[in-house]
C-alpha positions as CSV (number, residue, x, y, z in Angstrom):
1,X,91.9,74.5,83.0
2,X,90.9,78.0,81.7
3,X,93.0,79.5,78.4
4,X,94.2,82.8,77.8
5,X,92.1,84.4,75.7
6,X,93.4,86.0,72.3
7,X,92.8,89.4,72.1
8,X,94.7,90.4,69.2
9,X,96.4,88.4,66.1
10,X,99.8,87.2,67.2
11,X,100.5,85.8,63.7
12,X,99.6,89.5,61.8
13,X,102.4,90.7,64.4
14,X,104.9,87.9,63.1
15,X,104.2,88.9,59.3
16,X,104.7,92.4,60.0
17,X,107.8,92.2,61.3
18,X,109.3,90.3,58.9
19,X,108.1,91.8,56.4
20,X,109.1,95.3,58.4
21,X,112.9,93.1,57.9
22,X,112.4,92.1,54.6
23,X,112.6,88.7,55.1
24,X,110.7,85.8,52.9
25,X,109.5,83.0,54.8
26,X,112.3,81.0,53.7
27,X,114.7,83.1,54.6
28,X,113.2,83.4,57.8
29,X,112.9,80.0,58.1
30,X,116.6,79.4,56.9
31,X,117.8,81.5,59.9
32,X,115.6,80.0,62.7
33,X,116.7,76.7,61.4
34,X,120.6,78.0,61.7
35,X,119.8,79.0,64.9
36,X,118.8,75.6,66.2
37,X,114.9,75.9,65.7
38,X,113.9,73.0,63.1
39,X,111.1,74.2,61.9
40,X,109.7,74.3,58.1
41,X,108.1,77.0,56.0
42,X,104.7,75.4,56.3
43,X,104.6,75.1,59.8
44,X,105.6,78.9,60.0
45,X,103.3,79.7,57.6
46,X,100.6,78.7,59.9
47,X,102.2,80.1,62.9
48,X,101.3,83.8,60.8
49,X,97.8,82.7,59.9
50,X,97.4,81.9,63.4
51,X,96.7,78.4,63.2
52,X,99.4,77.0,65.4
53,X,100.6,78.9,68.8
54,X,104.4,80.0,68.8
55,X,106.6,78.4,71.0
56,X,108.1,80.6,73.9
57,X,112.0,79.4,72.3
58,X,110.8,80.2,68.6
59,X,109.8,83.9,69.8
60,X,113.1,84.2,72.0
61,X,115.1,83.0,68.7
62,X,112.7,86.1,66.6
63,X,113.4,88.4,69.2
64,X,117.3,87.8,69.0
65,X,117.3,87.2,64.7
66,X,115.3,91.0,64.5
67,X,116.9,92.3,67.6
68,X,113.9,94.1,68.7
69,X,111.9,94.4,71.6
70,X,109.5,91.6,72.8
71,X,106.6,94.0,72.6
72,X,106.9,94.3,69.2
73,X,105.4,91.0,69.2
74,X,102.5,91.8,71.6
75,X,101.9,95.5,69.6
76,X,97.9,95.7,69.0
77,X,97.9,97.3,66.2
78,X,95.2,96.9,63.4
């Protein structure tokens, strides 16, 4: 089975927009949990660093806590 291949870091997208929100990890963390994705810090910590892929309902619950477009998360920029 062939992968898709990473062209660009999904986890640098995911710190940038929080921090674009001003959001700590915690608190990131705090409202992902309230809105039904158990998750802790570390393991979102390593979703940024790119060690873990992101769930498709974990980016549908980002896109709805920032209320921004999903491209946001795809956004190449370096």
């Amino acid at each position: 089975m062939q992968k898709l291949i990473n062209t660009f870091d999904f986890g640098a997208n995911l710190r940038r927009l929080r921090r674009r929100y001003e959001l700590t990890q915690d608190q990131l963390v705090a409202r992902l949990n309230l809105q039904g994705i158990d998750i802790s810090r570390s393991k979102y910590s390593r979703y940024e660093t790119g060690e873990l892929n992101v769930p498709i309902d974990t980016i549908r619950t980002l896109q709805k806590i920032y209320q921004c477009p999903y491209e946001d998360f795809f956004d190449d920029e370096k």
